[in-house]
C-alpha positions in Angstrom: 63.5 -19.1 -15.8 62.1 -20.1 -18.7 59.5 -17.2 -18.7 61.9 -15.0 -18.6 63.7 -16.4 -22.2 60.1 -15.2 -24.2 59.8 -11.9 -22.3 57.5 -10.4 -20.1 56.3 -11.0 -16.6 55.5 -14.1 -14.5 52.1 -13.1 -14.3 51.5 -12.3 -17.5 52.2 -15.9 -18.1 50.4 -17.8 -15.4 47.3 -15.2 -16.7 47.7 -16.5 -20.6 48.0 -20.0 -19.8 45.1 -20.1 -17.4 46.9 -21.1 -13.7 44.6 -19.4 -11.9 40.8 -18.0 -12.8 41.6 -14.6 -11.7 43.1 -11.5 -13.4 47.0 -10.8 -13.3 46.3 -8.0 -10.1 44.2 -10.5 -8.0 47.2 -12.9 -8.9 49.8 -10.8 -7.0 47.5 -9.3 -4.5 47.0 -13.5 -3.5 49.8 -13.3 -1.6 49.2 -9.9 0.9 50.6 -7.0 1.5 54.8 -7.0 3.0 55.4 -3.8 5.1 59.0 -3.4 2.9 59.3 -1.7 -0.2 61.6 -1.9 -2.9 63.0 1.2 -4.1 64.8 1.8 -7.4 66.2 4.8 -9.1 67.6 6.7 -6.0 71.0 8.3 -5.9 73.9 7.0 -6.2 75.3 9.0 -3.4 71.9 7.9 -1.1 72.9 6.6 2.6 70.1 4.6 4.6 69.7 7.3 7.0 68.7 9.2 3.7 66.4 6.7 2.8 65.0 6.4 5.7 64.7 10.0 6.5 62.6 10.5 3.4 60.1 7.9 4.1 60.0 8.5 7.6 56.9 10.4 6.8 54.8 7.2 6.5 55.6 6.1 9.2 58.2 4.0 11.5 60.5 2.6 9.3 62.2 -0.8 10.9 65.2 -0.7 8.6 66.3 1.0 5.0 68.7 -1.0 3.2 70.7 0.6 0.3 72.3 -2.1 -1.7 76.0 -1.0 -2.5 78.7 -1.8 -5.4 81.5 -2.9 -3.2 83.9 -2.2 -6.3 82.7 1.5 -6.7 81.8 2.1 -2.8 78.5 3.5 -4.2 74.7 2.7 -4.4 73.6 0.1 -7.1 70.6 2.2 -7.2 68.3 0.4 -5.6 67.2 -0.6 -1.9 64.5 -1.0 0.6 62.4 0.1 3.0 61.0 -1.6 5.7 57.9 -0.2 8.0 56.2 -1.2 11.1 52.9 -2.0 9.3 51.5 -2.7 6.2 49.2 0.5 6.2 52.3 2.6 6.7 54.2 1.0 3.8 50.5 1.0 1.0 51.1 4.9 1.9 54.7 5.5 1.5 53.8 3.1 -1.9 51.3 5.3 -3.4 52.9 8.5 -2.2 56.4 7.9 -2.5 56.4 6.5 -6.2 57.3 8.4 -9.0 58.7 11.2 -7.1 61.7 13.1 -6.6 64.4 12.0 -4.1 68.0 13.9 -4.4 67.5 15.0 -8.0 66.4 11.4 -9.2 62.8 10.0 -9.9 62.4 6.9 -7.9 59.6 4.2 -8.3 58.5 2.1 -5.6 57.2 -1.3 -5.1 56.5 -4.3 -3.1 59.6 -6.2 -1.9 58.8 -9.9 -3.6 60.0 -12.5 -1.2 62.9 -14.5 -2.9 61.1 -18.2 -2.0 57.9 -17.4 -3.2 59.6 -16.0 -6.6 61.7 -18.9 -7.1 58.5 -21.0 -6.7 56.8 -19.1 -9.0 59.3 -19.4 -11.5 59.7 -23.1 -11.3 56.0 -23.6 -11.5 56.0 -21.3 -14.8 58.7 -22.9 -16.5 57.4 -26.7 -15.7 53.8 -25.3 -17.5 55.4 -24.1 -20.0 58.0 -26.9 -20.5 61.4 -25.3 -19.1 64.1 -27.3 -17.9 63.7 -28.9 -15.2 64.1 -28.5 -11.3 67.1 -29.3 -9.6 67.3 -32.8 -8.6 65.2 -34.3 -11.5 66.4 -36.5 -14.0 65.0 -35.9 -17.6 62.5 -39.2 -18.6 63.0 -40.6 -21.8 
């Protein structure tokens, strides 16, 4: 992740070194809307049926995930949200964000697919002249 090692964002990036001929938002919008959210900043104590509970109004959710420390038996502080349509999560995104859930401000964003990060990331740092991929040998 050689972006990464100068600081900043992917798109930042792929917007300064000309990738693409559109602006950093028309970047990430490229790849459509996911109907799961990525929530970070809830409670430590937080259950999924909390999670869930809470965004219900949105919507049907499919599935909340809270990711847990198995050391500490507790929330990491993060998880996500998963709804039956896009429309249903865009809401829950623009509502839910920046507000209060059990004492804590959360913020809320789209779930990034891992594959399509990963890609990302190996196309930035091959531009940019990272290491590279797995399975190439350096050419001399």
């Amino acid at each position: 992740m050689a972006a990464s090692r100068f600081g900043g964002s992917i798109l930042k990036y792929a917007y300064h070194l000309n990738l693409t001929n559109t602006t950093p938002a028309q970047f990430c919008f490229s790849r459509g809307f996911s109907s799961t959210l990525f929530v970070k900043g809830i409670s430590f104590k937080a259950t999924e049926f909390t999670l869930a509970e809470s965004f219900s109004k949105f919507g049907k959710v499919i599935e909340a995930k809270v990711i847990m420390d198995k050391n500490k038996m507790r929330s990491k502080g993060y998880g996500y949200v998963s709804f039956a349509t896009e429309e249903e999560a865009s809401r829950a995104l623009t509502e839910m964000n920046g507000k209060l859930l059990d004492g804590r401000v959360i913020f809320v964003d789209k779930a990034m697919d891992r594959r399509k990060l990963r890609d990302a990331n190996k196309l930035i740092a091959n531009l940019i002249g990272g290491t590279p991929n797995e399975g190439e040998v350096e050419k001399k």
